[in-house]
N, C-alpha and C positions, 0 to 999 in steps of 0.2 A: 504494500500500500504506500509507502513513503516510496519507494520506486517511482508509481506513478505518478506524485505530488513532486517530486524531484526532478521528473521529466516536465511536469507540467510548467512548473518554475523556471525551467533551463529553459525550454520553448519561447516564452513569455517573454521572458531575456531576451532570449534572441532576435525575437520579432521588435521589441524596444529597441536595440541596438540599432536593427537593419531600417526602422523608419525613420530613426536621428540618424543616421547615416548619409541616408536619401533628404531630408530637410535640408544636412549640410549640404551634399552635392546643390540641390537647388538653390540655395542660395549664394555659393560660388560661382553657379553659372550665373545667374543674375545679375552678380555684383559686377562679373568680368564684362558683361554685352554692355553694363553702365562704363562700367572703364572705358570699354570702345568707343561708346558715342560720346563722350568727351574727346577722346583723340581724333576720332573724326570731325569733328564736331570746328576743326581748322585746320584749315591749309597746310600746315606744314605734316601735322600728323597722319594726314589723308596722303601727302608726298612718302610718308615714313613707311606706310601698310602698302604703299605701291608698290616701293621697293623692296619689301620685304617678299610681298606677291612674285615680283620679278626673279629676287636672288630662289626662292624654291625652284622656280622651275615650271610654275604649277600649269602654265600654256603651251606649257613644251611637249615632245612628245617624250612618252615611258620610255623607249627604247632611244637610245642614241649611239651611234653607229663607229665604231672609232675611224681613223684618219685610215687611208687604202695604205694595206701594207703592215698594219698594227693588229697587235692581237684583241680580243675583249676582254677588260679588263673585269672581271666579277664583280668583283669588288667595292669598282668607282660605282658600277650602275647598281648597288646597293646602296651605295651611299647617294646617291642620285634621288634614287626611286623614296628612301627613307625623307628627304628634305622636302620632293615631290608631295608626297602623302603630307605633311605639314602643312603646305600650301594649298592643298584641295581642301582641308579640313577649315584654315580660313576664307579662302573662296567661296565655300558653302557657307560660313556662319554669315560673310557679307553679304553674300546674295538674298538670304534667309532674309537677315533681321534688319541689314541695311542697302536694303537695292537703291534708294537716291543716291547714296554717298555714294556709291560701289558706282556707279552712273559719274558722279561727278568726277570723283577720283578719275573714271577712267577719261573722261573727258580735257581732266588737266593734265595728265601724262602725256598730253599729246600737245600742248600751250609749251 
């Protein structure tokens, strides 16, 4: 009997745990999409998430080809691909949550 009152409390726990867990998560992603639109939110920092956009990779293509005559390197295009992924992931959060800026921004990368 205390087995299952023991199980029942460990349970309970655990599901406490697991929903302040997720609270936290949500309110980190919150705070951070606040952070962006402040950074967005001027020119210079909209210049900043361009280049950041740029140095990933994230428009480029997955696969890049080495020079004729060179081997492929593993390696590089893992570490390519890993920087790539970072850049799609804010790609999407900008398209997502801030498509004017993502609009503008792209607009003044080109000014």
């Amino acid at each position: 009997m205390t087995t299952d009152a023991g199980s029942f409390l460990d349970d309970s726990l655990r599901a406490q745990e697991r929903e302040a867990r997720q609270k936290l998560a949500k309110f980190e992603a919150d705070r951070d999409l606040q952070d962006l639109a402040v950074v967005l939110g001027e020119k210079p920092g909209r210049r900043f998430v361009w280049s950041i956009l740029a140095l990933t990779g994230v428009l480029d293509t997955a696969l890049r080809r080495p020079a004729p005559g060179q081997p492929v390197d593993a390696l590089a295009m893992a570490y390519q691909d890993g920087a790539r992924s970072m850049g799609i992931r804010w790609f999407r959060t900008l398209v997502e949550h801030f498509p004017a800026r993502f609009l503008e921004m792209q607009k003044e990368s080109k000014e």
